[in-house]
N, C-alpha and C positions, 0 to 999 in steps of 0.2 A: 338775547345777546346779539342774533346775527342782524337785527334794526338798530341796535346802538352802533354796532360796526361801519354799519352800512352807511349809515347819515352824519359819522363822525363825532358821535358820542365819547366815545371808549378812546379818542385818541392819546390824552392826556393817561393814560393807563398802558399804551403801549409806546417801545420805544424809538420802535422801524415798519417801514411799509410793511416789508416778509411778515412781520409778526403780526400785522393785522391779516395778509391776505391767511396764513395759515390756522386762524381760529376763525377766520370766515367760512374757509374749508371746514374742518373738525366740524363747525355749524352745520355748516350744509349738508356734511355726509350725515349727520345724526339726524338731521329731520330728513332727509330721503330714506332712510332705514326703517324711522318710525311708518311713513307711507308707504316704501316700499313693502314691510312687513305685512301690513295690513290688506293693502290693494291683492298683491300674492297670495298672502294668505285664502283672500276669499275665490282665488281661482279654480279649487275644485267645483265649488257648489258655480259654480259661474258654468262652468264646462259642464255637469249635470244636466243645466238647466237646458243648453244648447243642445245636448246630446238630445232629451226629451222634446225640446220643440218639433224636430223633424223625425220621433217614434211615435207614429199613432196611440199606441197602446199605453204610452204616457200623459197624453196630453190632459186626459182627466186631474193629475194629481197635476200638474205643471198649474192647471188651471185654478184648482183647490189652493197651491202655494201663495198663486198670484190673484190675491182677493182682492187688490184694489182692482181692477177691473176685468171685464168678462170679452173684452176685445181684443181678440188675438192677433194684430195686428199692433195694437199697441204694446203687447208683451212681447212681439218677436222685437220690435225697436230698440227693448229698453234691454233684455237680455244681449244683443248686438253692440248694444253702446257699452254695457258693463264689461263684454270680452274686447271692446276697443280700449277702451281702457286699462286692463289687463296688462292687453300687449304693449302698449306704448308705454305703462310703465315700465314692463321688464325689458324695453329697450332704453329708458333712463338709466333705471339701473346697472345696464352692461355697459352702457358709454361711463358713466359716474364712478365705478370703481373696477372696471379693466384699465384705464389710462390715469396717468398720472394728472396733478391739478393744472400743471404748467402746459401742459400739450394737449388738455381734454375738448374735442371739439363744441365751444360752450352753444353754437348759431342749434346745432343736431340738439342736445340736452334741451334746452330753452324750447325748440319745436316738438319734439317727443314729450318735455313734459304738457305744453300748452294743452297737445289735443288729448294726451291723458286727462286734465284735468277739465276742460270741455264734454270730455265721453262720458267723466264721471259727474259732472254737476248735469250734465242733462237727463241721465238715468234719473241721479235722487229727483230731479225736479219735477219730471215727466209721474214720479210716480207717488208723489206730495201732492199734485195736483190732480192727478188720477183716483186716490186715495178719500182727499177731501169730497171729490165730484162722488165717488161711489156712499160716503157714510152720510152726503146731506140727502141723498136718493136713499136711502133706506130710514134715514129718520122721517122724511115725508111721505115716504110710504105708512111708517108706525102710526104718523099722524093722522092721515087719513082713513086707516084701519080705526085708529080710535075712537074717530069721532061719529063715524056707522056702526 
């Protein structure tokens, strides 16, 4: 609904600005909730991970969790982006629904979410691609195990 809004679909269905901008709002807080829930949610095990990286006596299981790769240099990146992300959401979300819609500073929102959403596509991708590189490296291994 909030792309038919957006691009002037929906206008023949409402019958003043206010009432488009007010279901653009309702729009918008319900998918930041959905992602707020979500990103938040996964902030303990995010903070685990952090806490473990810099516990020696963890870094064994840190390293067991994080099987796409054995490079710990690339697991400190991708845990750092995933707590960057974190925090820039729960600073969406306190700009998003501490202020109202009329006065909410949109330039901060727009910037907090951007590199939210940066912190989080580079984690997943860093570790899709990490991921891929570790299972074609262990099936060329099986293969050449095989074939001796």
């Amino acid at each position: 609904m909030l792309l038919f809004i957006s691009i002037g679909a929906a206008n023949k269905t409402m019958p003043d600005e206010q009432t488009r901008k007010m279901w653009m709002e309702i729009d918008f807080q319900i998918i930041n909730g959905l992602i707020s829930a979500i990103i938040i949610g996964l902030t303990p095990w995010r903070i685990r991970d952090l806490y473990q990286l810099y516990q020696t006596k963890y870094r064994d299981e840190l390293l067991r969790r994080h099987k796409y790769t054995k490079n710990f240099i690339w697991i400190q990146v991708i845990i750092w982006s995933s707590i960057v992300n974190s925090v820039f959401q729960v600073g969406v979300a306190i700009c998003t629904w501490s202020t109202n819609m009329d006065n909410r500073p949109t330039r901060l929102v727009g910037i907090l979410g951007g590199i939210s959403l940066i912190a989080g596509v580079f984690a997943a991708l860093a570790q899709f691609i990490l991921g891929r590189r570790t299972k074609k490296k262990a099936k060329m291994e099986e293969q050449s195990t095989s074939i001796v």
